[in-house]
FIROFI-153651 format. One line per 5 residues: for each residue x, y, z of C-alpha. Coordinates in pm, 1 decimal, decimal comma, m for minus. Example, Ala and Ser with C-alpha at 12.3 -4.5 7.8 and 13.67 -1.06 7.14 Angstrom:
1230,0:m450,0:780,0  1367,0:m106,0:714,0
This chain:
158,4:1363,5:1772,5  480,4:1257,6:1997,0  577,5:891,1:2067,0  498,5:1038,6:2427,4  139,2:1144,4:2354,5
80,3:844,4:2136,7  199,2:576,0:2446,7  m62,4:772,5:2685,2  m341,6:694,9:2418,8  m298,3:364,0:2392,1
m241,2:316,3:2764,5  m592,6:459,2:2833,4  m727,7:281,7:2583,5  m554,0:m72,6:2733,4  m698,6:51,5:3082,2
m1066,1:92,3:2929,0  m1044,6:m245,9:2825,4  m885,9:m357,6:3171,5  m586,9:m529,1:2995,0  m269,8:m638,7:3213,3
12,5:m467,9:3061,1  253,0:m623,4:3228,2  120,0:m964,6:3060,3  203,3:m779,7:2703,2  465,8:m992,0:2521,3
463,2:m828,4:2152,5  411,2:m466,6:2006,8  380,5:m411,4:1634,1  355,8:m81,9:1436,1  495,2:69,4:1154,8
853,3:241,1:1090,7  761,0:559,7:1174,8  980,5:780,3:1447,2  695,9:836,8:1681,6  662,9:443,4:1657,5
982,0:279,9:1659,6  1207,9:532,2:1808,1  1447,0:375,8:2084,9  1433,7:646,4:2328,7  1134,4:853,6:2338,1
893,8:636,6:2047,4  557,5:479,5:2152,2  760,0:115,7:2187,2  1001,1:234,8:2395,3  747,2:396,2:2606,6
490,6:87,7:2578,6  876,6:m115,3:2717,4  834,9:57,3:3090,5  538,3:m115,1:3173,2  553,7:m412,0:2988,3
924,8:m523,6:2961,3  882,8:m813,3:2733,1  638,8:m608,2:2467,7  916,7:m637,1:2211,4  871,5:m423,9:1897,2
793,5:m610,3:1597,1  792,5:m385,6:1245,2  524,0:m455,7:1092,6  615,5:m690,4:804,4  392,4:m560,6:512,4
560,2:m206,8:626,4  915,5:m355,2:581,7  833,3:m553,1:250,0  726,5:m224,4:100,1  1052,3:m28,0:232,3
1237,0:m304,0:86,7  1079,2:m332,0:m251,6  1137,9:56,4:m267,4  1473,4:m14,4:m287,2  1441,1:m100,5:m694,6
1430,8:243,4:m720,0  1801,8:305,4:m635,9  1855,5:162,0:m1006,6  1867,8:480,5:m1253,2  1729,4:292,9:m1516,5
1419,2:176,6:m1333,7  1370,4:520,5:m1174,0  1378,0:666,4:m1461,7  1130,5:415,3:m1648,9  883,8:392,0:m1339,4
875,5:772,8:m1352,8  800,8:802,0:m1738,6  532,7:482,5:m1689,7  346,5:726,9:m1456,6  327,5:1007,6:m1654,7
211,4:835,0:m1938,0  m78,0:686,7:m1754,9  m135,5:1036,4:m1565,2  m161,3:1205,2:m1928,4  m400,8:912,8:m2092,2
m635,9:898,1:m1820,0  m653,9:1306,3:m1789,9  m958,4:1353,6:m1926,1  m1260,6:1173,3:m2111,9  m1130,2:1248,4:m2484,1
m827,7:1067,3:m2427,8  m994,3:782,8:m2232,5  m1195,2:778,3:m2573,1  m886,0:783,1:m2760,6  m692,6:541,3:m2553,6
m1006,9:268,0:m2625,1  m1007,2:330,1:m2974,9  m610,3:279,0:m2986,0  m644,0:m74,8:m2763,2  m911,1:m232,4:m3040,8
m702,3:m144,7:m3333,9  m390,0:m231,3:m3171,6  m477,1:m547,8:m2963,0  m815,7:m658,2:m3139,4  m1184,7:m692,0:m3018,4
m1043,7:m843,1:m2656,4  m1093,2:m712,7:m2311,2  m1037,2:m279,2:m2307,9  m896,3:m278,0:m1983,5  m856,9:80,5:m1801,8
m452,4:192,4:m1708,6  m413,6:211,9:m1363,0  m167,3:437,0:m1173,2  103,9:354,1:m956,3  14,3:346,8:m593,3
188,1:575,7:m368,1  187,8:388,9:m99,4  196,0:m2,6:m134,9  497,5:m32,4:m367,8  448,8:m364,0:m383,2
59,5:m321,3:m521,1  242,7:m155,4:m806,3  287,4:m465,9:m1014,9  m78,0:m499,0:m1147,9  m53,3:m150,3:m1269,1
287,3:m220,9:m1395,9  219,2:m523,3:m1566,7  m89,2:m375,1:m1720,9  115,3:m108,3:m1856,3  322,0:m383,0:m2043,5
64,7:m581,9:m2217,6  m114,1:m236,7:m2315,8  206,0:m105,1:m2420,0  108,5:m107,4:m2820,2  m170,6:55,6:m2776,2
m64,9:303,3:m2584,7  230,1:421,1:m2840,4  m11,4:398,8:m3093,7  m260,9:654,4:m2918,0  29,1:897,1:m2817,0
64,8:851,0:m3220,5  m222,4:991,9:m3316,9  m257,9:1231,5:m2989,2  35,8:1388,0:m3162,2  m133,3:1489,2:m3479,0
m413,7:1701,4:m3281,1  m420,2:2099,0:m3373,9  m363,5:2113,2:m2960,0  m33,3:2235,6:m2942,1  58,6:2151,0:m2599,9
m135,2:1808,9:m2596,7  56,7:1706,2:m2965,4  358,2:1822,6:m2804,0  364,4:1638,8:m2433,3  236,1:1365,6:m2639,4
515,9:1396,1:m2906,8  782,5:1374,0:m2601,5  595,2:1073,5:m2435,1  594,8:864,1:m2720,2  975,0:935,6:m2757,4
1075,4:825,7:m2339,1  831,5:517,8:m2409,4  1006,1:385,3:m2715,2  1358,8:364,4:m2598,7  1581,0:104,9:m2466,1
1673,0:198,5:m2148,2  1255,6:264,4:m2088,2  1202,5:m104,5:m2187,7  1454,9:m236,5:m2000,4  1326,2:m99,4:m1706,6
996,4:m151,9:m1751,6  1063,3:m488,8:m1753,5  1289,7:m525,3:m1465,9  1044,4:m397,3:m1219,5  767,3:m603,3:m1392,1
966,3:m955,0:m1317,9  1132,8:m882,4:m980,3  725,5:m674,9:m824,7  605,0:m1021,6:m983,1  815,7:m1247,9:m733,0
724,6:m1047,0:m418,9  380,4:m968,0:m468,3  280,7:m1312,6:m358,4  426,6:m1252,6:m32,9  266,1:m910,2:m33,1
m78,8:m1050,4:m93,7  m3,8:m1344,7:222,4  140,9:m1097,4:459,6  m247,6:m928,5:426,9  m411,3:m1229,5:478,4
m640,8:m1247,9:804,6  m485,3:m1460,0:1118,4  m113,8:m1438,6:985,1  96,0:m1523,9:1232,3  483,4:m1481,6:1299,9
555,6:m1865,8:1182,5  430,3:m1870,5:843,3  530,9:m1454,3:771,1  913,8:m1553,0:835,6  880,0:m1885,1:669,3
740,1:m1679,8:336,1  1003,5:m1415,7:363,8  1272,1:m1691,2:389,3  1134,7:m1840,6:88,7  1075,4:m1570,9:m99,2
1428,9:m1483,1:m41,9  1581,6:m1795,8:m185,1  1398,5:m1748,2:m522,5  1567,2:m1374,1:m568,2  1874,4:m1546,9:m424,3
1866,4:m1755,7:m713,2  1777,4:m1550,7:m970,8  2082,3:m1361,9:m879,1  2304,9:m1651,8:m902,5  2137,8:m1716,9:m1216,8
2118,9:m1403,5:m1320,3  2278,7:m1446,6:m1655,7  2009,6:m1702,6:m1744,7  1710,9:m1475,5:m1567,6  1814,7:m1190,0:m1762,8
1843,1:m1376,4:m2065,1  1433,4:m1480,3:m2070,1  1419,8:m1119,1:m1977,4  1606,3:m925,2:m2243,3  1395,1:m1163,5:m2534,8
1056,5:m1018,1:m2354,3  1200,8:m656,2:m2407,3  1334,1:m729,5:m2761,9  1018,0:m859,0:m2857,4  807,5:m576,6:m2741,0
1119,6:m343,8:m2916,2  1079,1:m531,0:m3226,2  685,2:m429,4:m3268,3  843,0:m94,5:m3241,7  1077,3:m118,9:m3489,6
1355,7:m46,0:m3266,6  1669,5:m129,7:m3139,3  1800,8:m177,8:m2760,7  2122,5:m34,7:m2722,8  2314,1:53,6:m2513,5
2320,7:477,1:m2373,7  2653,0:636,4:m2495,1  2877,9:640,7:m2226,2  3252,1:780,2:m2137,8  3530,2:613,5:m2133,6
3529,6:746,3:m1714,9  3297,5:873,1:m1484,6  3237,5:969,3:m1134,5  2913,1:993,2:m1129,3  2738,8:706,4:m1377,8
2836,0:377,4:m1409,7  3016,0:216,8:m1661,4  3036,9:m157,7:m1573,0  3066,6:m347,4:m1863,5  3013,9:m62,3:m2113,1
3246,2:m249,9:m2372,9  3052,3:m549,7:m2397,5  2705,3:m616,7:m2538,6  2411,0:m437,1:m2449,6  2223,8:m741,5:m2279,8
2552,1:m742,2:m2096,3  2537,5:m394,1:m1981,7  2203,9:m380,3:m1876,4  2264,1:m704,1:m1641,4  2531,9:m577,3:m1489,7
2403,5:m198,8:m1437,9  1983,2:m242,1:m1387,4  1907,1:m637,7:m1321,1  2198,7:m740,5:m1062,5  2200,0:m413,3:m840,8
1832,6:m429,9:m856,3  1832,9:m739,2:m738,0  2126,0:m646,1:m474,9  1953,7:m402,7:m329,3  1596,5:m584,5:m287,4
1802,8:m912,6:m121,4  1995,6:m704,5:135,8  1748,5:m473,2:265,3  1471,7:m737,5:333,9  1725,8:m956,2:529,7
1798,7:m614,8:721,7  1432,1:m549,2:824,5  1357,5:m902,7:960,5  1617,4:m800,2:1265,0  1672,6:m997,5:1593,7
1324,0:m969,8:1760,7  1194,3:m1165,9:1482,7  1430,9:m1408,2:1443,8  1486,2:m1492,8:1805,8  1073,0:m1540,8:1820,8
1069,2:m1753,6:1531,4  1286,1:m1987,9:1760,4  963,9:m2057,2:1884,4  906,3:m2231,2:1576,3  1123,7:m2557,5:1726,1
845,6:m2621,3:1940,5  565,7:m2736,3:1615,7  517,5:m3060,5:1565,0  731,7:m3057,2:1245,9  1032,5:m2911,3:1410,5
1028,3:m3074,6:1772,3  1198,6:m3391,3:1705,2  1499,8:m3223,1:1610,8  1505,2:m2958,9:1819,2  1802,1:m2903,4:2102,3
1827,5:m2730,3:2411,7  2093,2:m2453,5:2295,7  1814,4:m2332,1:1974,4  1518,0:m2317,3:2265,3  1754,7:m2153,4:2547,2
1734,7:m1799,7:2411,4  1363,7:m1760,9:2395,9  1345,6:m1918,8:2740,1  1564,2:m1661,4:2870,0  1342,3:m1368,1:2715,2
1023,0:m1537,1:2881,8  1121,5:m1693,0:3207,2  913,9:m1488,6:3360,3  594,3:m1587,4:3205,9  692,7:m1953,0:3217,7
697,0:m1993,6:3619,1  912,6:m2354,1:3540,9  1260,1:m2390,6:3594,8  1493,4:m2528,7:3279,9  1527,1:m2946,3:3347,8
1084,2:m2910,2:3349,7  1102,9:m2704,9:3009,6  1350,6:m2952,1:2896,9  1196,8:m3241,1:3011,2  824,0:m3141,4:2856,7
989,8:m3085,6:2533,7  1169,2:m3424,2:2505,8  836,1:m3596,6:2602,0  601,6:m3401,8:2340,2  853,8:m3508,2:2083,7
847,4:m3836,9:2151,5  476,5:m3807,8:2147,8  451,0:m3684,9:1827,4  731,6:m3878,9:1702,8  514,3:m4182,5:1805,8
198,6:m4074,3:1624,2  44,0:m4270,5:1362,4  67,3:m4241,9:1037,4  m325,8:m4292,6:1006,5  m414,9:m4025,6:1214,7
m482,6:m3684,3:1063,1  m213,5:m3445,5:951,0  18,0:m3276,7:1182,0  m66,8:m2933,3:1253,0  136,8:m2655,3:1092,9
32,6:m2374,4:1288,9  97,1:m2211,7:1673,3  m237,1:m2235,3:1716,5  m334,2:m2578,5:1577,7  m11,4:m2704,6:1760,2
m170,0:m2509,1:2100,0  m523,2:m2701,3:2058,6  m341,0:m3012,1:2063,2  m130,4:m2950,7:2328,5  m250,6:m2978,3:2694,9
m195,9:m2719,7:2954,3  m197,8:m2985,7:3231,2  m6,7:m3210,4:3073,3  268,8:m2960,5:2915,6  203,0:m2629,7:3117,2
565,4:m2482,6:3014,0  525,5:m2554,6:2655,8  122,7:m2457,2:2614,4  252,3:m2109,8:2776,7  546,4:m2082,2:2491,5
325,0:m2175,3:2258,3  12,7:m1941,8:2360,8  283,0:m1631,4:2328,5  402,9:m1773,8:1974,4  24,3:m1754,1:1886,3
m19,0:m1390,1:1993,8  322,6:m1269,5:1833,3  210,8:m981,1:1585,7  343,5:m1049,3:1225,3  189,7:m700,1:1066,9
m96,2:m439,7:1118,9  m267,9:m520,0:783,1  m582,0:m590,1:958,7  m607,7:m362,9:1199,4  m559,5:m105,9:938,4
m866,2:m184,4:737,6  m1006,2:10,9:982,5  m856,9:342,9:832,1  m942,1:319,8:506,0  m1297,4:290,1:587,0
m1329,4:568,5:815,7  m1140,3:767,5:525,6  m1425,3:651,8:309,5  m1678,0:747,9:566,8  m1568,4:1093,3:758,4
m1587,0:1245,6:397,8  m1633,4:1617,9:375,6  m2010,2:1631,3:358,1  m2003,4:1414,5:643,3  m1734,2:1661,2:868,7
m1989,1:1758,4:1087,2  m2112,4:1412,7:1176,5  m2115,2:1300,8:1623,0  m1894,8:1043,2:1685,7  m2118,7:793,4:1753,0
m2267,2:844,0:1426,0  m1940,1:767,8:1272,6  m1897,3:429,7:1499,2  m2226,1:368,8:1416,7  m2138,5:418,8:1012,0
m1797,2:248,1:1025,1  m1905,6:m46,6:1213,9  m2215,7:m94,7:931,2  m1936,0:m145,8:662,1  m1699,6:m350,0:880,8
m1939,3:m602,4:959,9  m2167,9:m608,6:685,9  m2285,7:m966,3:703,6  m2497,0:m896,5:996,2  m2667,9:m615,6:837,6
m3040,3:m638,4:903,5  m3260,6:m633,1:559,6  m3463,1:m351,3:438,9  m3813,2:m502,2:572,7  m3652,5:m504,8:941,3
m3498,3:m136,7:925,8  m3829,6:m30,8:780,8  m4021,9:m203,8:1046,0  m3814,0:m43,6:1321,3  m3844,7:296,6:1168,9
m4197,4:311,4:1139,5  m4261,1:122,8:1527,5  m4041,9:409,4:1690,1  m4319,0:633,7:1841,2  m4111,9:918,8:1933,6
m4162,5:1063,5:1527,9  m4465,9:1296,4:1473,3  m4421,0:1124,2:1107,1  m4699,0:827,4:1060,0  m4519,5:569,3:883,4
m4746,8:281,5:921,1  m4730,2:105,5:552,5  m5126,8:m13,7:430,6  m5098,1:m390,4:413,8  m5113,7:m545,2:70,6
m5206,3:m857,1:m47,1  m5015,8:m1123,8:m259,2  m5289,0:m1095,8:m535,0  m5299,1:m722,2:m552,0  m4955,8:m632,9:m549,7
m4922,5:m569,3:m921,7  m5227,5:m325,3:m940,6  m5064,4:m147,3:m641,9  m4735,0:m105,2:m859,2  m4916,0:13,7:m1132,8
């Protein structure tokens, strides 16, 4: 569907629910053309009626684009690409699975046999449990494409053969383990950015963060790498192998060859751990563009930041919503100079500050401040992702299954909004009740009525 099409959907749909789209001060969707598009996407055609719905990519869409970015790195393409076919070929059937359980006890002992898990194709982020499992099953695993490559199957012994040979070498480990430590540092922010009620504050303040500790571990990257390269050494050594670096030529125009005459640990720094690292750092920074950033000015106004805030940090968003403010600059300016004095005056003994737009809005009066509560009500509203609206989707994928393709749609409402909100689910005595009072079925449902005492001579 067009970015044309789409805009007239969700126009009808604001009209149904007799919403002021003028009023609309945020938009947020995903990276997709029909979305984001400029000229002819469903922002730019949401921005004729509602000139201050500023686009917002959605942030859990733009962490996932950026984590993609690892695999620019050969070596980690290459790895994350043998990791899945491995796990493809173990799971593929319920003689391997066998196999696969039998390797893990006699490999790792009597602890937990926990199941591989693919690599999901579309949270790249979500990618580190299965990547991580991978690593700590990693013995048993080359010790069940061992024996897979003993069976009289030709093919299976063979694929298996080949496996065991991409999963004990260098470069593999090396990999592995790169993706395994960098997925490890964003999947916290991941996991926040799908939290319920995240708003714009707190998403850019856990990007920013997030961003300093890769910043760091690439200005210690000789020292990261280091704790890094005695992980993949030690799981080399239970192979009884050696990492070393690939041959290489003297030139090339097509490979790199950065620090090919030094030592391996060397190499693989400078080729898989910095560029990786590169690459992640740049692209994030990218994706958090000016919308966000010139929002997050909004920021100044919480309690935290208000006492040092200045006129020239707050003039920029008061330019983008003048209209919705109604006040002229020397009342803005004057409100915010006596709410930070206010809470510059507060006592220690009262309860904590609050951290949040919304906390911040609670406490601040609309009669009193009527500039600042109106700032503040839009930095409440401003979208950080779609992660929660999009829970939606994967349970109508769940529901509108193919026995169910023939289904009325408001049978599906009906069935999607019983697993959305199932906390006010009636019990089974209620539905049963209902179903047997409804006198329009020729069915007699009416239940005999059993006593306490006789209850067990019923069930028997």
């Amino acid at each position: 569907m067009s970015g044309v099409n789409l805009a007239r959907v969700i126009t009808a749909v604001l009209n149904d629910l007799r919403l002021d789209r003028a009023a609309m001060v945020a938009q947020c969707y995903d990276g997709a053309a029909c979305m984001a598009s400029e000229r002819v996407g469903v922002a730019a055609q949401m921005r004729c009626d509602s000139p201050l719905a500023h686009y917002f990519h959605c942030a859990v869409h733009a962490l996932n684009l950026a984590t993609s970015q690892l695999t620019k790195v050969d070596i980690i393409r290459n790895a994350l690409g043998s990791l899945e076919t491995v796990v493809t070929f173990l799971t593929g059937g319920a003689k391997r699975e066998e196999l696969l359980r039998t390797a893990q006890k006699e490999a790792l002992g009597d602890g937990e046999k926990r199941k591989l898990l693919k690599l999901c194709q579309t949270r790249f982020v979500e990618r580190h449990v299965a990547v991580e499992r991978f690593w700590e099953e990693l013995p048993a695993v080359c010790l069940a494409l061992e024996l897979m490559a003993e069976w009289q199957d030709r093919r299976t012994s063979s694929q298996a053969a080949n496996l065991l040979t991409a999963v004990t070498q260098g470069e593999f480990l090396v990999g592995v383990a790169v993706a395994r430590k960098l997925s490890g540092v964003l999947r916290p922010l991941s996991t926040a950015l799908q939290e319920r009620g995240m708003d714009l504050v707190r998403c850019l303040s856990l990007v920013d963060s997030t961003v300093t500790v890769l910043q760091d571990m690439r200005t210690n990257s000789d020292t990261e790498f280091e704790n890094l390269m005695v992980d993949a050494t030690a799981m080399a050594a239970k192979f009884k192998i050696e990492i070393k670096k690939p041959r290489l030529p003297s030139r090339a125009a097509h490979r790199s060859t950065a620090a090919a005459d030094q030592t391996p640990e060397a190499y693989y720094r400078v080729n898989t751990f910095v560029p990786a690292l590169d690459a992640v750092i740049s692209n994030i920074r990218d994706r958090f563009g000016v919308h966000q950033r010139t929002a997050f000015l909004l920021s100044r106004l919480l309690p935290k930041n208000v006492s040092d805030s200045t006129w020239e940090q707050l003039e920029p968003v008061f330019r983008q919503y003048a209209s919705l403010i109604g006040t002229c600059t020397e009342q803005l300016w004057s409100e915010l100079r006596v709410l930070a004095a206010m809470w510059s005056n507060r006592p220690k003994t009262e309860p904590e500050v609050p951290l949040t737009a919304i906390g911040t809005l609670n406490e601040c009066s609309q009669c009193t401040f009527p500039a600042i509560h109106r700032l503040l009500r839009v930095l409440a509203v401003l979208p950080a992702t779609t992660a929660e609206a999009e829970r939606l989707f994967s349970k109508v994928t769940r529901t509108l299954t193919a026995l169910r393709s023939t289904m009325t749609e408001d049978r599906l409402e009906a069935l999607v909004l019983l697993q959305v909100h199932r906390d006010r689910l009636p019990s089974t005595g209620q539905v049963v009740d209902r179903f047997a009072a409804c006198g329009s079925r020729r069915l007699d449902c009416r239940l005999p009525l059993i006593s306490p005492a006789a209850a067990p001579a019923a069930r028997r």
